[in-house]
DRENBADO-893996 format. One record per atom (N, C-alpha, C, CB): residue in three letters; y, x, z. Coordinates in steps of 0.2 Angstrom, whole numbers, plus 5000, padded with zeros to 4 digits. Glycine has a CB too. Layout:
alaYXZ ...
end
This chain:
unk488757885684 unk488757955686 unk488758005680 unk488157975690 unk488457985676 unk488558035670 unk488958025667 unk488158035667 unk489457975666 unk490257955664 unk490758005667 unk490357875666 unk490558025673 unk490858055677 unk490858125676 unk490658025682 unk490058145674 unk489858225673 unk490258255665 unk488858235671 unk490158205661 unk490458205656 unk491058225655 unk490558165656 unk491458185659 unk492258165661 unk492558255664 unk492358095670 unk491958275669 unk492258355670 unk491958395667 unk492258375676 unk491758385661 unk491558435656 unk491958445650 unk490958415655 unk492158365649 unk492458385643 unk493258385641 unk492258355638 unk493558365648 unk494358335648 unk494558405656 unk494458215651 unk495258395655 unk495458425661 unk495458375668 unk496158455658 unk495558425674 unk495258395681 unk495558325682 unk495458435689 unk496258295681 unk496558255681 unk496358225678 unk496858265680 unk495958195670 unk495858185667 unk494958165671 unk496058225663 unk494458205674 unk493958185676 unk494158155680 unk493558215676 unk494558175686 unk494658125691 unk495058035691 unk495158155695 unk495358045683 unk495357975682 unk494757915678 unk495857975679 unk494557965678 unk493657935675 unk493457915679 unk493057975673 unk493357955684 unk492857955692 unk493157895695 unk493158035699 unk493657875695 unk494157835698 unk494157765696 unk494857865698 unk494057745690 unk493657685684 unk492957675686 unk493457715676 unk492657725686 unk491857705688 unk491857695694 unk491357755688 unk492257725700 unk492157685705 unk492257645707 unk492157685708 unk492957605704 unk492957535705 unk492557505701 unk493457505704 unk492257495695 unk491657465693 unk490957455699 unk491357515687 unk490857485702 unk490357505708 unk490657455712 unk490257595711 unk491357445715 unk491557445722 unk491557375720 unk492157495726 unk491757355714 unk491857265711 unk490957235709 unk492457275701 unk490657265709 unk489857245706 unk489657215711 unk489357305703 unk489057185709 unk488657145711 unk488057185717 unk488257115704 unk487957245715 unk487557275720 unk488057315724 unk487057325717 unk488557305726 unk489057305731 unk489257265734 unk489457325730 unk489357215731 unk489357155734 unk488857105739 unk489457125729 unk488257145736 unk487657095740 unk487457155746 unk486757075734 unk487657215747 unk487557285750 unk488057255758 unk487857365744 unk488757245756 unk489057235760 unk488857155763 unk489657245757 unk488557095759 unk488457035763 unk487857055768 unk488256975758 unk487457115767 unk486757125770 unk487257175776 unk486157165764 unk487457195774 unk487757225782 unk488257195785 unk487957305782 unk488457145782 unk488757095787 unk488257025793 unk489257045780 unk487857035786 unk487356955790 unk486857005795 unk486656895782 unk486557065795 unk486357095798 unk486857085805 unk486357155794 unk487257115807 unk487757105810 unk488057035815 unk488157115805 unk487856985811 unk487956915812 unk487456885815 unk488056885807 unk486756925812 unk486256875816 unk486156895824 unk485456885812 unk486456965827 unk486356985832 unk486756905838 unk486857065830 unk487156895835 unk487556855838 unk487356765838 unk488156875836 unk487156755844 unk486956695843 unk487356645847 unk486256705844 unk487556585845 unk488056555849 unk487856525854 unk488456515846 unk488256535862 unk488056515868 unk487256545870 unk488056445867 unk486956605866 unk486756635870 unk486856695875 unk486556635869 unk486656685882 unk487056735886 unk486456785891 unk487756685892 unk485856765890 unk485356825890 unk485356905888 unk484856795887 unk485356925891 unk485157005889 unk484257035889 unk485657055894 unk484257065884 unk483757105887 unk483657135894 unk483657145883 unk483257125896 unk482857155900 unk482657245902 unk482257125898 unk482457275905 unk482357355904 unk481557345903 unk482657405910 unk481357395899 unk480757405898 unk480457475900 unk480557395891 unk479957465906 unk480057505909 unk479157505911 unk480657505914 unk478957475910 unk478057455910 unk477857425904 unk477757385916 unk477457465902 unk477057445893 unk476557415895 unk476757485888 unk476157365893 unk475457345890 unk475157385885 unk475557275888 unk474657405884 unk474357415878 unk473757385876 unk474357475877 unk473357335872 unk472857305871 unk472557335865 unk473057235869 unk472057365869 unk471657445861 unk471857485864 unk472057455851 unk471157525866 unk471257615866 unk471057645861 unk470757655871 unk471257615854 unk470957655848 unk471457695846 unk470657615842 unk471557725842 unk471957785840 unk472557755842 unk471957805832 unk472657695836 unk473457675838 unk473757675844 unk473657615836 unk473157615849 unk473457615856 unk473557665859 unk473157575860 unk473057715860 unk472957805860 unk473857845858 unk472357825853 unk474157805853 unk474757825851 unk475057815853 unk474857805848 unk475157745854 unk475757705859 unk475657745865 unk475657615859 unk475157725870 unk475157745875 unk475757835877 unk474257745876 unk475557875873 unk475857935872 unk476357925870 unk475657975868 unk476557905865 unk477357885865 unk477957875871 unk477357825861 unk477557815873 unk477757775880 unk477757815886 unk477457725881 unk477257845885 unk477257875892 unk477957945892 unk476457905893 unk477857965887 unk478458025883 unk478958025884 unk478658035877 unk479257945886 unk479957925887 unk479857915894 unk480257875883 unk479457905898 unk479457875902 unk479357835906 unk479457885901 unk478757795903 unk478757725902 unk477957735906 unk478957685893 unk477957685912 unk477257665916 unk476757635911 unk477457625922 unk476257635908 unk475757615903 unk475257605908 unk475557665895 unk474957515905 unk474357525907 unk473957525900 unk474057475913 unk473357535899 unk472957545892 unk472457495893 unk472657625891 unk472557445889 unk471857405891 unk471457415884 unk472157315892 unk470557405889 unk470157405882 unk469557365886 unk469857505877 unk469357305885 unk468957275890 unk468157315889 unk468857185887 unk468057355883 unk467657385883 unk467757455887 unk467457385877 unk467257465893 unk467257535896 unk467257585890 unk466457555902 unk466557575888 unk466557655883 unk467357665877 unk465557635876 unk467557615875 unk468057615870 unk468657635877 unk468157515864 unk468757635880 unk469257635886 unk469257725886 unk468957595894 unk468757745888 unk468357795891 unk468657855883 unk467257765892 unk468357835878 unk468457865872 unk469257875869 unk467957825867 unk469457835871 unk470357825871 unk470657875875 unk470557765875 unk470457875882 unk470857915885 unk470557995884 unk470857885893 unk470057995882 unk469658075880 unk470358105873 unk468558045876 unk470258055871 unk470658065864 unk471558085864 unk470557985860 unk471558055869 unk472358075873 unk472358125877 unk472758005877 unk471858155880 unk471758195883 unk471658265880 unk471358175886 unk471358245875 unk471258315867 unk472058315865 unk470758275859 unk472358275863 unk473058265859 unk473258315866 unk473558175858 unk473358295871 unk473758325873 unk473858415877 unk473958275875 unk472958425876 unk472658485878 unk473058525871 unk471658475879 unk472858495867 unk472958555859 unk473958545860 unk472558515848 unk474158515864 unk475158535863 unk474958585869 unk475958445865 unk474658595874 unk474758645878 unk474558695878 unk474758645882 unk473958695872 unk473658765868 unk474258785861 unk472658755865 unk474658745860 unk475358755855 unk475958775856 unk475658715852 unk475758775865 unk476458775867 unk476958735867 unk476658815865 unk476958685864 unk477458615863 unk477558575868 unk477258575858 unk476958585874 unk477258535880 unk476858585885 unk476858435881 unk477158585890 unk476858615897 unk476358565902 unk477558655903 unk475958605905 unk475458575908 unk475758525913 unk474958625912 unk476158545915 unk476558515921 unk476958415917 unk477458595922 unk477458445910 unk477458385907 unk476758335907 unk477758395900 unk476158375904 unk475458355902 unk475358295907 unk474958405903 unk475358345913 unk475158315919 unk475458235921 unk475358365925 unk475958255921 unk476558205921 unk476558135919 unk476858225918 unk476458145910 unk476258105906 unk475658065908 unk476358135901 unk475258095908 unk474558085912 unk474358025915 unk474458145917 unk474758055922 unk474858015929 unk475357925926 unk475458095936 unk475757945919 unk475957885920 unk475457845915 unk476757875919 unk474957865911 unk474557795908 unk473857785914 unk474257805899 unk473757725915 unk473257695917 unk472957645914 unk473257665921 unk472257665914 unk471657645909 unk471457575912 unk470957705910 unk471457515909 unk471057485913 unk470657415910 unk471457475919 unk470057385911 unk469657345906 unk469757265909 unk468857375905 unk470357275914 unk470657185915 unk471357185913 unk470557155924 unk471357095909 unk471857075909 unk472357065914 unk471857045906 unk472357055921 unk472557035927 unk472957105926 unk471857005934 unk472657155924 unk473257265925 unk474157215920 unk472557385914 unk473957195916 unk474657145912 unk475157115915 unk474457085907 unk475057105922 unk475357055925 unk475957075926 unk475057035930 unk476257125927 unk476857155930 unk477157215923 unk476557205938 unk476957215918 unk477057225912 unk477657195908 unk476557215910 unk478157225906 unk478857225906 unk478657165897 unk479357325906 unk478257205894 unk478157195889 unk477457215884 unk478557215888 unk476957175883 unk476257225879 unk476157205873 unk475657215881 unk475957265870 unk475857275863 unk475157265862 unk476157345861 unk474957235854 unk474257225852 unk474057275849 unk474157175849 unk473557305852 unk473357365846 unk472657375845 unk473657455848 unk472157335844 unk471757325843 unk471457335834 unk471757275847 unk470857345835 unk470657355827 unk470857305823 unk470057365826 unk470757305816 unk471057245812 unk470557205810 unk471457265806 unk470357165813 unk469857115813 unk470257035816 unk469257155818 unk470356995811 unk470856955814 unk470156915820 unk471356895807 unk469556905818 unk469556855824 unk469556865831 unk468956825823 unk469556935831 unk469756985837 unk470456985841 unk469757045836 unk470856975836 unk471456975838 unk471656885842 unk471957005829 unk471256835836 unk471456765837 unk471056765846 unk471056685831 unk470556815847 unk470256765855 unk470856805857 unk469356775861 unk470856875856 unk471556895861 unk471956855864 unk471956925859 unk472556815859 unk472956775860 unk472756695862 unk473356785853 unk472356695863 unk471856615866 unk472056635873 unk470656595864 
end
């Protein structure tokens, strides 16, 4: 690049544009072009898997494991688009404190004006709170969002 600032500083345009035109095949022949393009090739490639003929599924029901902020997060997110959430927190009070917390988030966007009561409501009506794993059963897909405590996380997955 600065071969190039150079080039139209001190020669005439023709002259920089043949500069410009050197340096970029240096760039377009190099090593970090070369490995740029294999990465968006193999990118590309891993999509495709031979003789698989499965498609995704629609996701249209969330799980969420954690009413803490994050799951609190997720839940909103999901619900934003549209997505039926249940919110799992086996603890009542952590359940209870979750949905208070999503209920604040989303009280201060309708004192901002950013969402109306009506969307609020909306969004609202599509998370359900609930402290059994049996609410998972019809769930397209769930997310872990519990605190970071791995031995918490391992009985989860048991």
């Amino acid at each position: 690049i600065i071969n190039c600032i150079e080039a139209s500083a001190d020669r005439p345009f023709e002259g920089g544009m043949k500069v410009e035109g050197q340096e970029f095949l240096k760039l377009l022949m190099g090593d970090q072009s070369k490995a740029l393009q294999y990465m968006f090739f193999a990118e590309r490639q891993c999509a495709k898997i031979p003789g698989l003929s499965a498609r995704p599924g629609p996701l249209n029901r969330i799980g969420i494991v954690g009413a803490g902020l994050m799951g609190g997060g997720i839940a909103m997110c999901c619900a934003e688009v549209g997505m039926e959430v249940t919110l799992l927190d086996i603890d009542p009070g952590n359940l209870d404190r979750g949905m208070s917390v999503i209920k604040k988030n989303y009280t201060r966007s309708v004192d901002r004006k950013s969402k109306t009561q009506a969307q609020v409501d909306n969004f609202l009506s599509l998370i359900s709170p609930s402290t059994s794993y049996d609410s998972l059963s019809q769930c397209d897909i769930v997310v872990e969002a519990v605190f970071e405590n791995i031995n918490l996380k391992k009985k989860i997955f048991e």
